[in-house]
RODO-2510 file (C-alpha; in nm, 4 decimals, decimal comma):
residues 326
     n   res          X          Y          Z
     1     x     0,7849    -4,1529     7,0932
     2     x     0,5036    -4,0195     6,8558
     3     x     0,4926    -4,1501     6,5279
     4     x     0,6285    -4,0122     6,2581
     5     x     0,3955    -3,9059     5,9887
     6     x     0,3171    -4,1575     5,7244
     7     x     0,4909    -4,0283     5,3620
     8     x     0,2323    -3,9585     5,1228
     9     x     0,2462    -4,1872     4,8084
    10     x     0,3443    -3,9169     4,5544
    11     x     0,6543    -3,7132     4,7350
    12     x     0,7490    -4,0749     4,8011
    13     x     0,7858    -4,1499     4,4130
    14     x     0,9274    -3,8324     4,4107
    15     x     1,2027    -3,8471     4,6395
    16     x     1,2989    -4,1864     4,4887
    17     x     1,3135    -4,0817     4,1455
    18     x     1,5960    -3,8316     4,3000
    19     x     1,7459    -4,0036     4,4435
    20     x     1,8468    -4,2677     4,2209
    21     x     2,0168    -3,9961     4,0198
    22     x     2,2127    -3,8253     4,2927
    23     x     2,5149    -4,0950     4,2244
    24     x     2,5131    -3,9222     3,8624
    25     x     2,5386    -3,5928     3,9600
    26     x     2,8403    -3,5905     4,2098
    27     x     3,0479    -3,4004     4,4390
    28     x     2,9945    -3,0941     4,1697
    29     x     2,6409    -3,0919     4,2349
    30     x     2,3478    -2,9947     3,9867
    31     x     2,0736    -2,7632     3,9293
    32     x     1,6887    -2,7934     3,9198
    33     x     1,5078    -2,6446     3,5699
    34     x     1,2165    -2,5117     3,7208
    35     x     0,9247    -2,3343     3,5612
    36     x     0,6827    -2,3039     3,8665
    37     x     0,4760    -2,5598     3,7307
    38     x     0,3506    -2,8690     3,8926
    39     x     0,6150    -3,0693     3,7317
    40     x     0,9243    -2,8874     3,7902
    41     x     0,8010    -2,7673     4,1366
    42     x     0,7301    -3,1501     4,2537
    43     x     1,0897    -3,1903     4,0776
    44     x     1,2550    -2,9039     4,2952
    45     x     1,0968    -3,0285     4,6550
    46     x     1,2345    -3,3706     4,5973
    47     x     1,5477    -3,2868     4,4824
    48     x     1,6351    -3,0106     4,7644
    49     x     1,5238    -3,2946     5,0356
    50     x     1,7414    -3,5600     4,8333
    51     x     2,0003    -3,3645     4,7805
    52     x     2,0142    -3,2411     5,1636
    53     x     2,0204    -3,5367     5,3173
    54     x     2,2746    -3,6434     5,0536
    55     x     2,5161    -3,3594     5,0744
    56     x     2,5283    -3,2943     4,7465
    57     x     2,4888    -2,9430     4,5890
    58     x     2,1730    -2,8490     4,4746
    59     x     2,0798    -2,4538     4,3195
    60     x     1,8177    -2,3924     4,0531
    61     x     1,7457    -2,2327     3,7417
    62     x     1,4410    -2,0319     3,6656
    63     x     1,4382    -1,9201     3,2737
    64     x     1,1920    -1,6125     3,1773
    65     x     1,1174    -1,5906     2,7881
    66     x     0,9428    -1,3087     2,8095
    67     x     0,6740    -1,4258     2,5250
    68     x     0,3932    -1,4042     2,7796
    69     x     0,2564    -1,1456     2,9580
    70     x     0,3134    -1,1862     3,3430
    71     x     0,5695    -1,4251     3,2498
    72     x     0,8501    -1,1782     3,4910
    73     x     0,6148    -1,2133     3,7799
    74     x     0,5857    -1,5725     3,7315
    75     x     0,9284    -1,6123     3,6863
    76     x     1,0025    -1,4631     4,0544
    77     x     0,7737    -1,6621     4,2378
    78     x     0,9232    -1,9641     4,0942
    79     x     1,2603    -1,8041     4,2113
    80     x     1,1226    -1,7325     4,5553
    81     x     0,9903    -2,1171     4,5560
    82     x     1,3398    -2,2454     4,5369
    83     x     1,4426    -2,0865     4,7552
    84     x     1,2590    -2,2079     5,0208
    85     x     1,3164    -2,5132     4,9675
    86     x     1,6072    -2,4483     5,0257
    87     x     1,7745    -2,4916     4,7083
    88     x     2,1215    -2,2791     4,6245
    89     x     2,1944    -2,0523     4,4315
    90     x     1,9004    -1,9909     4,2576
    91     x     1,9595    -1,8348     3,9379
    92     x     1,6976    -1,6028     3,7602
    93     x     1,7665    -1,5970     3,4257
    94     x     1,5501    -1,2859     3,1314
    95     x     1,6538    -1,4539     2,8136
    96     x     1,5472    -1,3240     2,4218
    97     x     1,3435    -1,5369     2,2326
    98     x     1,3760    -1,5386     1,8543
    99     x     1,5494    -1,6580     1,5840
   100     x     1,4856    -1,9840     1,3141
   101     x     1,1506    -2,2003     1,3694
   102     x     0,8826    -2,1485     1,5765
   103     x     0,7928    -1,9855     1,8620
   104     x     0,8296    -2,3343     2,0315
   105     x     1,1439    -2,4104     1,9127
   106     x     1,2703    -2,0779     1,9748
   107     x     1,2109    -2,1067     2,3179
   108     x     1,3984    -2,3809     2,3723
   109     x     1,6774    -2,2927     2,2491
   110     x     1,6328    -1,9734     2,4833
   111     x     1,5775    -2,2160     2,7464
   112     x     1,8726    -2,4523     2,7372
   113     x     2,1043    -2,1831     2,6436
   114     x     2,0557    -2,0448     2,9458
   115     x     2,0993    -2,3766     3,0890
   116     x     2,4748    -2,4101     3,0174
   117     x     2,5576    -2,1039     3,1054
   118     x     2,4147    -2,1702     3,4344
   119     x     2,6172    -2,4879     3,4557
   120     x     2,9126    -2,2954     3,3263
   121     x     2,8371    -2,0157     3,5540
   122     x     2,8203    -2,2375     3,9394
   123     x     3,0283    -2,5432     3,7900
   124     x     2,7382    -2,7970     3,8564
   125     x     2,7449    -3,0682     3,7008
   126     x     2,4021    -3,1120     3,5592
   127     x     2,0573    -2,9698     3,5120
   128     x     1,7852    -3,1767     3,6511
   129     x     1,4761    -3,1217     3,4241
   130     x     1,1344    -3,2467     3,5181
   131     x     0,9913    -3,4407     3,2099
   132     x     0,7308    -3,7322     3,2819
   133     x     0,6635    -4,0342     3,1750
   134     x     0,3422    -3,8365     2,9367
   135     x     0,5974    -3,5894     2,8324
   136     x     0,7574    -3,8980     2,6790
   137     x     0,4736    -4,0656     2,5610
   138     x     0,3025    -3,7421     2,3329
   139     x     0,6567    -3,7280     2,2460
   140     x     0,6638    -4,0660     2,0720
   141     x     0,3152    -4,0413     1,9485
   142     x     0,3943    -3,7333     1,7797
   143     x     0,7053    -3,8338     1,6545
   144     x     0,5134    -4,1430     1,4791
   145     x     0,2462    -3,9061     1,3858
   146     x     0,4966    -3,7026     1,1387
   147     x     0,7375    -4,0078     0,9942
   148     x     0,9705    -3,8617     1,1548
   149     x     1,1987    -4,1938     1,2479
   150     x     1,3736    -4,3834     1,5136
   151     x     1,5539    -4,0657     1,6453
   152     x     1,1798    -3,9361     1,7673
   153     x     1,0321    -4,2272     1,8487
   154     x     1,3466    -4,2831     2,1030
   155     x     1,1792    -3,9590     2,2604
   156     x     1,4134    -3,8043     2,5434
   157     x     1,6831    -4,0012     2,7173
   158     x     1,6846    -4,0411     3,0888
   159     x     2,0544    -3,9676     3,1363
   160     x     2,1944    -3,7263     2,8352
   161     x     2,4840    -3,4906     2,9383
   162     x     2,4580    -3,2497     3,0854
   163     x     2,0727    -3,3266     3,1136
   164     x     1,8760    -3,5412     3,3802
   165     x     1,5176    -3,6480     3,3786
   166     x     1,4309    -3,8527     3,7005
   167     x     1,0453    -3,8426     3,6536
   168     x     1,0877    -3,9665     3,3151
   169     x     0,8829    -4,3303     3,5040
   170     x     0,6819    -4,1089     3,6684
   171     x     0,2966    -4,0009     3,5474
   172     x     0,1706    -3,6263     3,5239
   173     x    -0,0665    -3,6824     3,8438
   174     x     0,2200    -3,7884     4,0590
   175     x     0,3968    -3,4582     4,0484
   176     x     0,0361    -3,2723     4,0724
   177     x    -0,0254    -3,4710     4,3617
   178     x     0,3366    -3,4383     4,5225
   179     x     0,2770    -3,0709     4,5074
   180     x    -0,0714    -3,1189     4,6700
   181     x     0,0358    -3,3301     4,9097
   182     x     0,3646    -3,0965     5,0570
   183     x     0,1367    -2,7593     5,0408
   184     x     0,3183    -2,6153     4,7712
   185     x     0,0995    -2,3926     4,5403
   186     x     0,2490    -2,4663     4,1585
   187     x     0,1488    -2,2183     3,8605
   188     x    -0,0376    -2,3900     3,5547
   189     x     0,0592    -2,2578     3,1976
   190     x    -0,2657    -2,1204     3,0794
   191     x    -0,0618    -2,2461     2,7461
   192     x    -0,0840    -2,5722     2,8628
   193     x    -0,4800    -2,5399     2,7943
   194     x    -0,4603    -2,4215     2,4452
   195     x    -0,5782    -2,6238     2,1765
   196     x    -0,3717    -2,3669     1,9220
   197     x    -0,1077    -2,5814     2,0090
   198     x    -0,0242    -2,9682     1,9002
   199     x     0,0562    -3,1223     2,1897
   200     x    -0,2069    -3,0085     2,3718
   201     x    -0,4608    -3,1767     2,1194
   202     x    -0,2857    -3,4975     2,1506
   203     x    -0,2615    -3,4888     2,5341
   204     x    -0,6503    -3,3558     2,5577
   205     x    -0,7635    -3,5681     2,2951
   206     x    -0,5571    -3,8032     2,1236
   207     x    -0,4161    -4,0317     2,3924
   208     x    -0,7692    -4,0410     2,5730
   209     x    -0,9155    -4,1968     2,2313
   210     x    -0,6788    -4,4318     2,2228
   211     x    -0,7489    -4,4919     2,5601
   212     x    -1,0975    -4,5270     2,5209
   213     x    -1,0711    -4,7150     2,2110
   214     x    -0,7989    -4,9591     2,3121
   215     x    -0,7913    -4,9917     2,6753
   216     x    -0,5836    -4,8483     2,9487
   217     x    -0,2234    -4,8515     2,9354
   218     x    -0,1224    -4,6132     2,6038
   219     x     0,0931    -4,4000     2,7297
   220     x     0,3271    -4,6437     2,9598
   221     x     0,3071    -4,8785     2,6152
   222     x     0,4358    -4,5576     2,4390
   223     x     0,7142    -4,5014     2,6950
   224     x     0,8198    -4,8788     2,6747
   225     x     0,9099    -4,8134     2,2847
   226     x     1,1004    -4,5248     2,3724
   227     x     1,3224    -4,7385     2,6026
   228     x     1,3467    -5,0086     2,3458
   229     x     1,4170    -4,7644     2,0455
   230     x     1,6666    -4,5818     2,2578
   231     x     1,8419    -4,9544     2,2807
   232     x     1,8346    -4,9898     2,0014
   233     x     1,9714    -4,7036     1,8605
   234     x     2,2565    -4,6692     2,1393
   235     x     2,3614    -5,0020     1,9917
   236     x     2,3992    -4,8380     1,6049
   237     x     2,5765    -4,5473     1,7399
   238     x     2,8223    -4,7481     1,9072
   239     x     2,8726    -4,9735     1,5804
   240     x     2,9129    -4,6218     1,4020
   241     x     3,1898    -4,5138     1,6335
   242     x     3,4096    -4,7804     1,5711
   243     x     3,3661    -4,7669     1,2188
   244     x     3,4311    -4,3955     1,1469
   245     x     3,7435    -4,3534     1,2681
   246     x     3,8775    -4,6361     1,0101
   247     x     3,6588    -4,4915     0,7135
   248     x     3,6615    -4,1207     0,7141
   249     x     3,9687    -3,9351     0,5031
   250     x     4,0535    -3,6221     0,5291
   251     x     3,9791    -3,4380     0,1791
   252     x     4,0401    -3,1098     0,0286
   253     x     3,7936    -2,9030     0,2186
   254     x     3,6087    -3,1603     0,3874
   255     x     3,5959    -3,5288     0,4221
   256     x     3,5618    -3,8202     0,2327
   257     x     3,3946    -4,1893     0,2573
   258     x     3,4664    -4,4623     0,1051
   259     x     3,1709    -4,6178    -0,1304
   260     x     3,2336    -5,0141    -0,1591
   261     x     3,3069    -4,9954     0,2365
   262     x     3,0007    -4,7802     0,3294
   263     x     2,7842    -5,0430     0,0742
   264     x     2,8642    -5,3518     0,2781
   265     x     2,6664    -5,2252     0,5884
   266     x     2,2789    -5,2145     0,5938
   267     x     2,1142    -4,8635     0,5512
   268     x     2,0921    -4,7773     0,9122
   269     x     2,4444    -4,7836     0,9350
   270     x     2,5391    -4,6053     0,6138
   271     x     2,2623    -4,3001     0,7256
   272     x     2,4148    -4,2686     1,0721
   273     x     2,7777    -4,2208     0,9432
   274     x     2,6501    -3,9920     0,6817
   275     x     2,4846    -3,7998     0,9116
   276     x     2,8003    -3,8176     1,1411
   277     x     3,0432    -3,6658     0,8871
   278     x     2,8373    -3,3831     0,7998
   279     x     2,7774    -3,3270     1,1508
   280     x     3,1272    -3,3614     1,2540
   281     x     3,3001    -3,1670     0,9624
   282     x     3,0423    -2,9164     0,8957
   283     x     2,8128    -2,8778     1,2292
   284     x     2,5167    -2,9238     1,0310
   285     x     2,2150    -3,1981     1,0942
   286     x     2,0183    -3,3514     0,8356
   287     x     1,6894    -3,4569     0,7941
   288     x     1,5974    -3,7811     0,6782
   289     x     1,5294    -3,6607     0,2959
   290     x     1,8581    -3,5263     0,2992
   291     x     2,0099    -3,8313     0,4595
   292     x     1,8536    -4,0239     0,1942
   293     x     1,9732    -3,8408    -0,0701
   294     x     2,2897    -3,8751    -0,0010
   295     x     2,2676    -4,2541     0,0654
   296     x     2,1528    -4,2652    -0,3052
   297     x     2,4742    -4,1686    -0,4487
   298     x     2,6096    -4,5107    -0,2498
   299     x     2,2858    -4,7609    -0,2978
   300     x     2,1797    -4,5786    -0,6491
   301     x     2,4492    -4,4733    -0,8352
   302     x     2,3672    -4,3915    -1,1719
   303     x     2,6289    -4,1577    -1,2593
   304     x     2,4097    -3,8807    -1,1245
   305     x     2,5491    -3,5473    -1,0097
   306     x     2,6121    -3,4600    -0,6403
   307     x     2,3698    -3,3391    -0,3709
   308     x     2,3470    -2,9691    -0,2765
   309     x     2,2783    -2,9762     0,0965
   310     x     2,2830    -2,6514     0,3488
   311     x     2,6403    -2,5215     0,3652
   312     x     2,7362    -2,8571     0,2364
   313     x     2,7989    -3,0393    -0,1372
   314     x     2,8724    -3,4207    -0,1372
   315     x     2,9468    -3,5756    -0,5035
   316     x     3,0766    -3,9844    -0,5899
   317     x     3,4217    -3,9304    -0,7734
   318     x     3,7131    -4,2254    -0,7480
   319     x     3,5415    -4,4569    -0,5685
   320     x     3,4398    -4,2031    -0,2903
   321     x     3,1634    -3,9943    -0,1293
   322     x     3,3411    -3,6549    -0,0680
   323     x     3,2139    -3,3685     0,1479
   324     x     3,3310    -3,0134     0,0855
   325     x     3,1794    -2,6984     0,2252
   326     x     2,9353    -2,5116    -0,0186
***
């Protein structure tokens, strides 16, 4: 019999990655996020080989935004990609960017909107997005960059419903190499290259100073903290679930928390539920300044008047912090 040929390296990482995940997706199958890209593409081979072998369902999702020009054309042959690999269905979805925040942030909420209405649309169970282990790690850098706290610095979870990220252990070059090394021709953001944008410094510049100045190593040190953060802060949440139920009250208009009970945890604890009850009653997330200024009215209390918050007013009266809609 002639050999078989030898599995290159990279499509091997690949395919592992996959496959470890397939268990997670299920009889209901998932779909592939895939931009074209050398990420996403690596992402898509791996998973429609996986996923084959497998038996397990496996379509795609291509998302156009429209916000660059060619972006239709691109959009197709990332289509046409996916399909050759056999993936199915292949969805092509023209969505309208806009809205609050930037251009960035605008497009991702394009993006994953179209997501769950792709899962809603086939039934999959999951969308299968192609984030690496550098994705992660200018994640957490630029999270610590801007003060922006333990929920950043926990960058993007491996597993978070109805989202998968298998190459999450995986470095930039594997995927560009997977593609290389199966023939397939990726398309490379010409965004990607701009130095308009922050993330682009940091990956062009920032983590290869550190590099240089510190030694090899950054960015899978980077990635580490994620995973321990992420521990971390899956262990707080859980302490918070069991405590809300017993604390919250129902209120005229909103909800209410008792003071001397929230007091007798540490900060962490107090912030999350605060965050929690706004989020739960009112559907609105706050920032850490407004998170603390709430907390105030429990640590600080000096008979101060209540905090004004977006579409939500929180006062201390009787012994209680009381959220009402604004």
């Amino acid at each position: 019999m002639p050999d078989r040929p030898r599995l290159k390296p990279a499509v091997a990482l690949t395919r592992i990655a996959v496959r470890a995940v397939l268990p997670t997706i299920g009889e209901a199958g998932g779909l592939v996020g895939l931009s074209g890209g050398p990420d996403s593409l690596a992402l898509a081979a791996a998973a429609a080989f996986e996923a084959r072998r497998a038996e397990v369902p496996m379509g795609a999702v291509v998302v156009d935004h429209g916000i660059q020009e060619g972006s239709a054309q691109v959009a197709d042959r990332a289509a046409a990609a996916a399909a050759a690999l056999g993936l199915a269905p292949v969805l092509l979805r023209r969505v309208v960017v806009g809205g609050r925040g930037g251009p960035e942030a605008a497009a991702r909420r394009a993006r994953y909107g179209a997501f769950e209405a792709a899962l809603g649309e086939t039934g999959a169970a999951r969308v299968l997005l192609a984030h690496t282990l550098d994705d992660q790690a200018e994640t957490v850098l630029l999270g610590l960059s801007r003060g922006s706290g333990p929920d950043a610095i926990a960058g993007m979870r491996r597993d978070a419903p109805p989202y998968l990220r298998p190459f999450l252990g995986l470095r930039r070059r594997t995927t560009i190499d997977a593609c290389g090394d199966q023939g397939l021709d990726p398309w490379h953001d010409p965004m990607n290259g701009s130095s308009l944008h922050p993330r682009v410094r940091l990956r062009d510049r920032a983590l290869p100073a550190l590099e240089d100045a510190i030694g090899p190593g950054v960015a899978e040190a980077l990635a580490r903290t994620a995973a321990q953060v992420q521990e971390d802060a899956a262990a707080l949440d859980a302490i918070v679930a069991e405590l809300a139920p017993d604390l919250a009250e129902l209120a005229d208009g909103g909800i209410a928390l008792p003071v001397d009970a929230l007091a007798a945890n540490p900060p962490a604890i107090v912030h999350r539920l605060i965050r929690l009850a706004v989020e739960d009653e009112f559907g609105r997330t706050l920032t850490r300044s407004q998170t603390l200024a709430v907390a105030r009215l429990v640590f600080h209390w000096h008979g101060q008047e209540g905090v004004d918050l977006p579409g939500v007013r929180v006062v201390r009266a009787q012994g209680r912090l009381r959220f009402t809609g604004a």
